[in-house]
N, C-alpha and C positions, 0 to 999 in steps of 0.2 A: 340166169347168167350170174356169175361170182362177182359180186362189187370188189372192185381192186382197191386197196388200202389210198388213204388220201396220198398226195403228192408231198403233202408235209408233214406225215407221219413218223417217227424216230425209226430206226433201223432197227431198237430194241422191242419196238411193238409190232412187227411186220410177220410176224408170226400167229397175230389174229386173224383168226378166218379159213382155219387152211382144213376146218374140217365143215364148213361148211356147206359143202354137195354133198355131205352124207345126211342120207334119212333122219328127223328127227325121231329120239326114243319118246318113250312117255315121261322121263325124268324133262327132257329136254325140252320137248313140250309145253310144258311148265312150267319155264324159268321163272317167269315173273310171279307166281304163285309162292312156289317155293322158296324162292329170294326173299318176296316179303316176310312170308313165316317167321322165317330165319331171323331175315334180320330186327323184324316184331320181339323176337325170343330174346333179341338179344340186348337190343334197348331195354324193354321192361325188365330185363333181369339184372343188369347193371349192378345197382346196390345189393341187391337178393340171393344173387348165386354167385356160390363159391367161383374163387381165381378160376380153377381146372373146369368148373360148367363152361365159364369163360373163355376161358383155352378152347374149348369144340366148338361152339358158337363161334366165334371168331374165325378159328381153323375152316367149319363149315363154310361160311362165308367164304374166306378165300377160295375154296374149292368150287366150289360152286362159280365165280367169279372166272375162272380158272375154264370152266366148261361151255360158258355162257361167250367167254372170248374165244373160246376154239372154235365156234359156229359163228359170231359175229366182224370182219372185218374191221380193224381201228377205226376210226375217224380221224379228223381233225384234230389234236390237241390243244388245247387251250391255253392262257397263261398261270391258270392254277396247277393244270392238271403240268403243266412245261416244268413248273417251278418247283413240284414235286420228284419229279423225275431227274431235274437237278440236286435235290435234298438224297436221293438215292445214289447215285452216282457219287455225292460225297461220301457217305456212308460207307459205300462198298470202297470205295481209296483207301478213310481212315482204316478200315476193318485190315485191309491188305499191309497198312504201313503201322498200323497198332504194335506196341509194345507187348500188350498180351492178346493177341489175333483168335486165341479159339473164346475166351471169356467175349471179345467186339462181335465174334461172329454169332454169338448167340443174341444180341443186340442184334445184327442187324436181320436176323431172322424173323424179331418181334416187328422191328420197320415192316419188315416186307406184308407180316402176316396183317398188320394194320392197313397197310397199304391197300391189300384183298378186300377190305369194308368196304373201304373209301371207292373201291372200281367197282363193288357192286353195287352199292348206294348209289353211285354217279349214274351206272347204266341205267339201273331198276327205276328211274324219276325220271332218266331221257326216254325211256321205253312206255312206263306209266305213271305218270308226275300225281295220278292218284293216291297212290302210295306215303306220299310225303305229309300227308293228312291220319295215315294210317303209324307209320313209323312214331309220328310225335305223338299219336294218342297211347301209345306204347310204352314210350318215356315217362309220360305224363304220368302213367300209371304205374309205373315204380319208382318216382319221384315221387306221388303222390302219397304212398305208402310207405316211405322214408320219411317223409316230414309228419305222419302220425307217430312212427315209431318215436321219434326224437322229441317229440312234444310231450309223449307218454312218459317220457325217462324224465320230466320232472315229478312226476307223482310216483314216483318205483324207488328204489332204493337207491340212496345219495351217496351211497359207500362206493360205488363204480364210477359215479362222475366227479368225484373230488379225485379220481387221480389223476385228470388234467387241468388237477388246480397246482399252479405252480405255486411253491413257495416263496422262491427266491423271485415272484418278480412284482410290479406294482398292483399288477389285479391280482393280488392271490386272494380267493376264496370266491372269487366267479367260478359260478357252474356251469359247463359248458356241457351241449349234448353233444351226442355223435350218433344216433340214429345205429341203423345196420352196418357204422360201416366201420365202427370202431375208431375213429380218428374224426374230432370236430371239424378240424381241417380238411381232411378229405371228403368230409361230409360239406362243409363250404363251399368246394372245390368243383363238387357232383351239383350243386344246385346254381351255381351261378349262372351258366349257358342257358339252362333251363328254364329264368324265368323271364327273358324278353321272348323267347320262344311261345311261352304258357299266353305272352300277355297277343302274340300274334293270332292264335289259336283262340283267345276268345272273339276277338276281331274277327277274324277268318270264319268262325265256323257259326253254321246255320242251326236254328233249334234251341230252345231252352235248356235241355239237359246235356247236352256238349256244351253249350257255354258255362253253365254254372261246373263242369267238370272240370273245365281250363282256368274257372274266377277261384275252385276251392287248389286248382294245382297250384294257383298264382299264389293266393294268401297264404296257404298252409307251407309253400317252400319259402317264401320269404321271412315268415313268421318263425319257422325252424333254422334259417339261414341267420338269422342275427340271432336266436339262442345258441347256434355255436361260438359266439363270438369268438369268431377268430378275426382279427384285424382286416389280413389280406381278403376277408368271406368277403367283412362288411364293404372294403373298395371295391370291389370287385364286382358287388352287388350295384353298387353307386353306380359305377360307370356301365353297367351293363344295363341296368334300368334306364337312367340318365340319357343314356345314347338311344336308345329306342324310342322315348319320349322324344326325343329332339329330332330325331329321322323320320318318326311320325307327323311332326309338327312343321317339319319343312315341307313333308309332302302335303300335308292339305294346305299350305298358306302359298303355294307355287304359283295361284292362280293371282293372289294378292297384289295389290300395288309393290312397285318395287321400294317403298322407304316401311312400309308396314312390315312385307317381305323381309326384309333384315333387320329390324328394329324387335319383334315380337319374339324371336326364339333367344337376343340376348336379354330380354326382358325376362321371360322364363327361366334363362337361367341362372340369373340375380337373383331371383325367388324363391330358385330352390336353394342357393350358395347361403342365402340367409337362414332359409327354414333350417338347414344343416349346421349351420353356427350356434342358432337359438338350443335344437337338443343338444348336440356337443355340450353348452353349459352349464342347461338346465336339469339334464338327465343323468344323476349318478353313474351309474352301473357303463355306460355312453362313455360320460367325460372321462373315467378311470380307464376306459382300455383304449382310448385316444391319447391318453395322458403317454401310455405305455410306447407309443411311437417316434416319441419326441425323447423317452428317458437314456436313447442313447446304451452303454452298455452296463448301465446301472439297471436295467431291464434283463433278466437272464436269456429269454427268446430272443432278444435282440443282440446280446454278447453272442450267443451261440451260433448265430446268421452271417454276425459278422467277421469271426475266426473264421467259418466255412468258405466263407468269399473270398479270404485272404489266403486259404490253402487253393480256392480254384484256380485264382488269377496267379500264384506258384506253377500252377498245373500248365495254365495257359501260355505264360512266358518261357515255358521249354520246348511245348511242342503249338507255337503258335498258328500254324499254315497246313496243321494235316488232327492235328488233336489224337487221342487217345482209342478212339474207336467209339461208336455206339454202345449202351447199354449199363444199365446200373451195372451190371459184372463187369463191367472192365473199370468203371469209376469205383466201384471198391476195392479192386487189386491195388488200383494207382494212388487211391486218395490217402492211404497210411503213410506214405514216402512223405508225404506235402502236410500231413494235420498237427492242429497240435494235441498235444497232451489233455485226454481227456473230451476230447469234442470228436469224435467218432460221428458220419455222416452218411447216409445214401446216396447223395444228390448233392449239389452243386447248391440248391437251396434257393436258385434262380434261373427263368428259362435261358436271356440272351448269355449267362455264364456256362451253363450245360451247353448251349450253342455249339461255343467255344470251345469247352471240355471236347468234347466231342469230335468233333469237324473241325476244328479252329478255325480261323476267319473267311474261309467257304463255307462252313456249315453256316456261320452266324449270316453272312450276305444271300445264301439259301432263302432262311427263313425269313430275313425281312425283305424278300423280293417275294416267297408268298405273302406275307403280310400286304409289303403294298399291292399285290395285283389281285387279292381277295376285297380290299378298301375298293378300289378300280371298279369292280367286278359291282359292288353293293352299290355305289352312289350312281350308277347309271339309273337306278331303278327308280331313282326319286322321284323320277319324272316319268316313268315306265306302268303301264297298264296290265303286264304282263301275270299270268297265274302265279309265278313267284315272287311279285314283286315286295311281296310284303315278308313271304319268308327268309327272299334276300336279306331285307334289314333288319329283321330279327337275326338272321346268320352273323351280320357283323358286329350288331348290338353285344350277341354272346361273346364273339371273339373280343372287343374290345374290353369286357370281363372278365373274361380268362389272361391277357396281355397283361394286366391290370394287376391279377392277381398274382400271376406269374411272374415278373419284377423281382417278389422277392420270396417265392415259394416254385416248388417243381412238383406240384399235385398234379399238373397238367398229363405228366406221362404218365400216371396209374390208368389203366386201362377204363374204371369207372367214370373218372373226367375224360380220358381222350376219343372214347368212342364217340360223346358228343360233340367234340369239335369237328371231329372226320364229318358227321352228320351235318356240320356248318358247312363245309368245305366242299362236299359234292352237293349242299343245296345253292350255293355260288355257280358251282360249275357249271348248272343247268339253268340259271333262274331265268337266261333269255334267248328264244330262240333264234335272235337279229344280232346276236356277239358271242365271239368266236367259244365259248365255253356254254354256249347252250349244247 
């Protein structure tokens, strides 16, 4: 008998299931085989394969996702999974009320094709939460292969890494890597999520050589993560480390007296606030690109950010309530009207101002209503025995890194950073089978 779609299913997903009294094929058969593959292929390849590899993988993915829902009845929806389909909805308005509507709808094509990860990813860990073991060792391993590359590029020739030595700004003549991926930043960008993840995975996993697999993804990305120096890598890194340690550290002291209970993690993090003051001083190469955050627009990176934000927020006081449309092509048609002279931009150069660009003030209360109901989602767990309990907070550890970083960069939407957040976001969505997004 055909399970009937929950009662509180959206009307836009009531179309899963409707081939499910049909025989299953041998592709179909296999979903879960094949979905991991896939989406195996497409983690590990991240940094490695070209955009257009990327483009089919991802494509696959949705397709697949696409197939998997035509045999599967919806469920329940969740407050993640709600909150995204609110994010869609915006999306498809501004796309419709866009100033350049065919440039937004190629944006919101990208949405949806991401969106196809994230429902398979979600399914493939409710179907077999095996998997999620399998995905990050995937990651791990073109993460892990990224941060050799990047460490290699200080022994190779110095003539390619001095052209992201600025001149005009107060580090100039730091050498910054960038690994596979051509941009230190995006290479910051690509390691951040990954490495409270790495540090769950040595925890998590059984065995000497998957642990020392997840201790060399640990060091060797962090170790490559501040030879990019990029400012936003290094916060990003802080708080995405920082947060995982202190999430760990709540959960094992729960059982604690209550005055040790909350005495101990602010303890911790005076210790680290100091440790991080002492390098800041003491550490050259440290206190020069910290220096650089404070110099204001005496700092070229930092005049450059800061023009950018003042053409967005132009952008944003015209079309405050419906925005522009998604996708970098519709913010390039529109951003020449609004820039000044000479600061040419892709990006808004911040997520909650892309928000805005975008969606205008429905996109931005979008995303921080996922924000908070992924925070919601993770802190159940603290206290949770459950098989994701630990990937939950490694899931939020990451996001609180990428948020971090995002402030005041939009590396987030390059396809190599955001596949791993999608990975955050459906491993929330499952992490417990007793609330509403398991």
């Amino acid at each position: 008998m055909t399970q009937a779609p929950a009662p509180s299913t959206p009307w836009l997903l009531r179309w899963q299931g409707l081939l499910a009294q049909r025989s299953a094929g041998p592709l179909t058969a296999r979903l879960n085989l094949v979905a991991g593959v896939v989406l195996c292929a497409l983690m590990a390849g991240l940094p490695l394969v070209t955009r257009s590899g990327l483009t089919l993988l991802i494509a696959a993915a949705g397709l697949l996702w696409l197939l998997w829902a035509l045999r599967t009845p919806a469920g329940e929806v969740g407050a993640i999974s709600g909150w995204l389909l609110v994010m869609l909805g915006v999306a498809v308005l501004a796309t419709g009320f866009s100033p350049v509507p065919v440039a937004a709808f190629k944006g919101l094509m990208k949405l949806v094709s991401y969106l196809g990860v994230y429902a398979l990813m979600r399914q493939l860990l409710a179907e077999a939460p095996i998997w999620w073991d399998r995905i990050l060792a995937a990651l791990l391993v073109g993460e892990l292969a990224s941060a050799v590359m990047a460490i290699r590029q200080l022994y190779g020739d110095t003539g390619e890494l001095a052209r992201w030595a600025d001149p005009n700004s107060v580090a100039d003549g730091t050498i910054r890597v960038y690994g596979p991926l051509e941009n230190p930043n995006l290479l910051a960008g690509y390691l951040i999520p990954i490495l409270p993840l790495a540090l769950v995975a040595l925890l998590r996993w059984r065995g000497w050589p998957r642990r020392l697999f997840a201790a060399a993804a640990l060091i060797l990305g962090a170790t490559a993560l501040f030879l990019t120096y990029s400012r936003g890598g290094w916060l990003g890194m802080v708080a995405a480390v920082g947060a995982m340690v202190l999430l760990l550290v709540l959960r094992q002291t729960r059982s604690w007296p209550t005055l040790w209970r909350r005495l101990f993690p602010l303890l911790l993090v005076a210790i680290a606030a100091a440790v991080l003051v002492v390098a800041v001083t003491q550490i050259e190469p440290l206190r020069i690109r910290v220096m650089s955050l404070v110099a204001g627009r005496q700092d070229s990176s930092n005049n450059f950010r800061i023009n950018v934000w003042m053409a967005a927020i132009g952008m944003i006081q015209d079309r405050p309530w419906i925005g522009i449309g998604p996708g970098n092509s519709a913010f390039n048609l529109i951003y020449p009207l609004y820039q000044q002279p000479k600061f040419n931009a892709l990006s808004a150069y911040s997520v909650p101002l892309e928000l805005l660009v975008e969606g205008g003030v429905p996109g931005l209360v979008a995303g921080l209503g996922l924000l908070l109901a992924s925070v919601r989602t993770a802190l159940v767990q603290l206290k949770g025995e459950a098989a994701f309990a630990l990937p939950a907070l490694a899931a939020l550890a990451a996001i609180a890194g990428l948020c971090v970083q995002g402030a005041t960069d939009t590396i987030f939407f390059r396809p190599e950073v955001q596949m791993t957040g999608w990975f955050c976001l459906a491993t929330l969505a499952v992490s417990s089978s007793t609330h509403p997004d398991a």
